[in-house]
C-alpha positions, 0 to 999 in steps of 0.5 A: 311165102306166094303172093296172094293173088288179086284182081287189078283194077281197070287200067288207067289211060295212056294218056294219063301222066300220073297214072303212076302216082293213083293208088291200086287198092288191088295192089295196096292189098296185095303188098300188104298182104305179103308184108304181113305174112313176112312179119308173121314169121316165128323164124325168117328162114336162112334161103340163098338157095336159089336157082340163079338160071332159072331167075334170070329166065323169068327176069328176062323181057319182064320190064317194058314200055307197057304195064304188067299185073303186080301179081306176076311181078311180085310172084317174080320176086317170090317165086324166083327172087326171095329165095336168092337173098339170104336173110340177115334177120334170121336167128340161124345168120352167123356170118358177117355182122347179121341184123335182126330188126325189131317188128316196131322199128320194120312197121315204122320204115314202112311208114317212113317210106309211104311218107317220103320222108326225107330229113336233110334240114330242119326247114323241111323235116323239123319233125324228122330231125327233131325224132332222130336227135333224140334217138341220137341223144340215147346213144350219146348218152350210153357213151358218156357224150356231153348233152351238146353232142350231136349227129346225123344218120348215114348209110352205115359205118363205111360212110361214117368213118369217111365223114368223121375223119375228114373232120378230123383233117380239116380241123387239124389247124384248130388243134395247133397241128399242121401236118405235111402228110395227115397220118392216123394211128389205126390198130391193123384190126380196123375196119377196111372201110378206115384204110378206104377212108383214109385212101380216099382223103389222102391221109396215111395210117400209122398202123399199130400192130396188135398181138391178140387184136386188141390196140394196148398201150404197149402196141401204141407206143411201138407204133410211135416210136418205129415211125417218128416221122408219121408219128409228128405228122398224126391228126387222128387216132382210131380206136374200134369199139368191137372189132368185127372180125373178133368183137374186141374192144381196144383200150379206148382210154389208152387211144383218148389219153394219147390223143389227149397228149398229143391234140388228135382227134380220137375217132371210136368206130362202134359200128357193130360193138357199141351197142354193147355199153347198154349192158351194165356188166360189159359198160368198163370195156369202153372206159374212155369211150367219153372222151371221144371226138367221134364214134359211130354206131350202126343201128342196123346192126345191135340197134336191131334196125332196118338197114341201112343205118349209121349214127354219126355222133360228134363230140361238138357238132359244129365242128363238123358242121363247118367241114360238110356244109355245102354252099349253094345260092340254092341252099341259103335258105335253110342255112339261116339261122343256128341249126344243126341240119343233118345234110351239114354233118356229113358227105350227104346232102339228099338224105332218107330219115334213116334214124326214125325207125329206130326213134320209134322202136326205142320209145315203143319197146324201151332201153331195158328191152334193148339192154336184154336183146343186146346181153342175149347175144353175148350170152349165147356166144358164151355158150358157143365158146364154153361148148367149143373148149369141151370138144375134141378136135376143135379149139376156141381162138380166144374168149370172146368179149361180145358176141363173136367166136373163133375156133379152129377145127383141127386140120381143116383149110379154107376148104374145108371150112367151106364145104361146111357152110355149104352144108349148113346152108343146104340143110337150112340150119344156118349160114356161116363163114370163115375167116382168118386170125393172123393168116390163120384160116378159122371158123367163125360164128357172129352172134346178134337175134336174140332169138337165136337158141342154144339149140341152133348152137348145138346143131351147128357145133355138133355138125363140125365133128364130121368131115366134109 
């Protein structure tokens, strides 16, 4: 993709303090026209190949006190820059946890950021709130919430985590519990982002150890009866909905029945694997997801969203509304009456209206379409582990649950993994990492485009029957 070149207008007066805020309609033509082009695409390429030397040199001097044409700087961004960022949204992105935001939900962000829309109370953004919470509401409804449930979007699944478990330890006392250390029982396949937030609030983990990545009953009790004293001291249980090394879901009723029994807080993180309850083959896998006092969703993930975006859900918002609320002689006026504003539901105050790009994707292109996008990436990892079990040389760690494979390729290190994504990545066929399974150095491929084809599977696949 280039810039397409322009004419600018004639230059505003130095002497003129809101030259910046007068439109160019040269340079409206020429934004528009690139942002065109890129959703034009059939296939977001992979990228991350470029020269970083050469980028820093047509960075360098390139801002100043005076103005430039945004030709040059957006053929910078083009030319130099664009080429440096791989493309979560690519059909070929396997690694981390990729994105693949709908064209619906990519063109509303766009309005969304022409109208400075912010979301942090209901006396500023009535509207705003109002499209959120019923983006909220859908996602409350797959996990079974009552219709009182409520939230706020986030920056993503770290920022998520770190809201919901301070509610958890600063509402503790109304549960009739008054630990000395606030404890929570984690599996050790949480998310980092779960250690960072317990770090952070001063809380301890009492880790349940897993023996296929799943927290089971079997490995809650162990985790209990190895350490009594942190086990009197839990405020919280944390059950993930799709580990994101693995995609494995926990035994969320096994995590809500302990809860239950002993008055915790039960936290689901569904960052990347949430999504999944809107497939009606893969719904008994979250069985006790209802019962929930928390859980988190990243829309930017299998919501198929911009970045960045989390929902935040709460079993009874007004839980968290007594925690987050900042007090301020400023802020008195928009905390006059009953509402729930988002800025009162987690660490944020200054918030972007994150979730109304998914609101009008959601209405736009309706739940069946979602349900069908989801279900493709459990599909095409199907696919990739039923191709892995018949080849030579190489071994599927274990069935996959939703949309991540792990296999072993037969006396390959750390090292040689790496040498075969940086294949993969010079030939632009796809983008992949490596990871470990109990300290086991493995190959991992995460599924979530649902454009991604079987033959993008095969191409991959059949590259690691070479050495590197």
């Amino acid at each position: 993709m280039s810039a397409q070149s322009s004419t600018s207008s004639t230059a505003p007066s130095i002497n003129d303090p809101a030259r910046m805020h007068r439109l160019d309609p040269a340079m409206l033509e020429l934004i528009l026209g690139y942002v065109t082009e890129r959703l034009e695409l059939a296939e977001a390429p992979v990228d991350g190949l470029g020269d970083r030397a050469a980028m820093h040199e047509a960075m360098a001097g390139l801002i100043g006190d005076g103005p430039r044409e945004a030709t040059e700087v957006l053929d910078v961004y083009v030319d130099y820059l664009a080429d440096t960022v791989l493309s979560a949204d690519s059909p070929r992105f396997f690694a981390f946890i990729p994105a693949a935001p709908t064209k619906a939900s990519l063109l509303f962000d766009m309005v969304v950021s022409a109208s400075s829309l912010q979301g942090c109370s209901w006396l500023e953004a009535a509207g705003a709130v109002m499209a959120e919470n019923a983006a909220l509401q859908v996602m409350a409804d797959a996990a079974g919430l009552p219709e009182s449930a409520g939230g706020t979007f986030v920056s993503g699944g770290s920022a998520g985590n770190l809201s919901a478990l301070v509610v958890a330890r600063d509402t503790a006392s109304q549960r009739g519990l008054s630990p000395k250390i606030p404890h929570v029982l984690v599996s050790d396949q949480s998310h980092s982002s779960i250690a960072n937030a317990l770090r952070i609030t001063g809380m301890r983990p009492l880790i349940a150890h897993t023996t296929d990545g799943c927290l089971t009953v079997e490995a809650i009790e162990r985790a209990l009866a190895k350490d009594p004293e942190a086990a009197a001291n839990l405020v919280a249980v944390v059950a993930t909905a799709g580990t994101t090394n693995a995609g494995i879901v926990d035994d969320i009723a096994a995590a809500a029945h302990v809860a239950q029994q002993r008055t915790l807080w039960l936290h689901v993180d569904g960052a990347y694997g949430g999504a999944g309850m809107l497939v009606p083959r893969l719904r008994p896998l979250y069985d006790g997801i209802e019962h929930a006092d928390s859980m988190v969703m990243d829309p930017h993930k299998w919501w198929f969203a911009p970045f960045d975006s989390a929902a935040l859900i709460y079993r009874d918002p007004y839980l968290a509304r007594q925690v987050h609320t900042q007090d301020a002689s400023y802020l008195d006026v928009i905390h006059g009456n009953d509402d729930l504003n988002p800025s009162d539901l987690a660490f944020h105050l200054t918030r972007r209206a994150r979730g109304m790009a998914l609101w009008f994707s959601l209405a736009v292109n309706g739940l069946d379409a979602y349900r069908d996008a989801v279900d493709a990436g459990v599909r095409i990892a199907e696919y990739a582990a039923s191709r892995i079990e018949a080849m030579d040389n190489v071994e599927l760690v274990r069935h996959p649950e939703l949309s991540i494979v792990l296999f072993r390729r037969e006396n390959w290190t750390v090292a040689g993994y790496e040498r075969w994504s940086q294949h993969l990545l010079k030939q632009q066929a796809a983008f992949v990492t490596s990871s470990s399974w109990y300290g086991e150095p493995v190959g991992r491929l995460a599924f979530l485009h649902p454009a991604t084809t079987t033959e993008m599977v095969d191409e991959v696949l059949d590259s690691l029957l070479r050495d590197y």
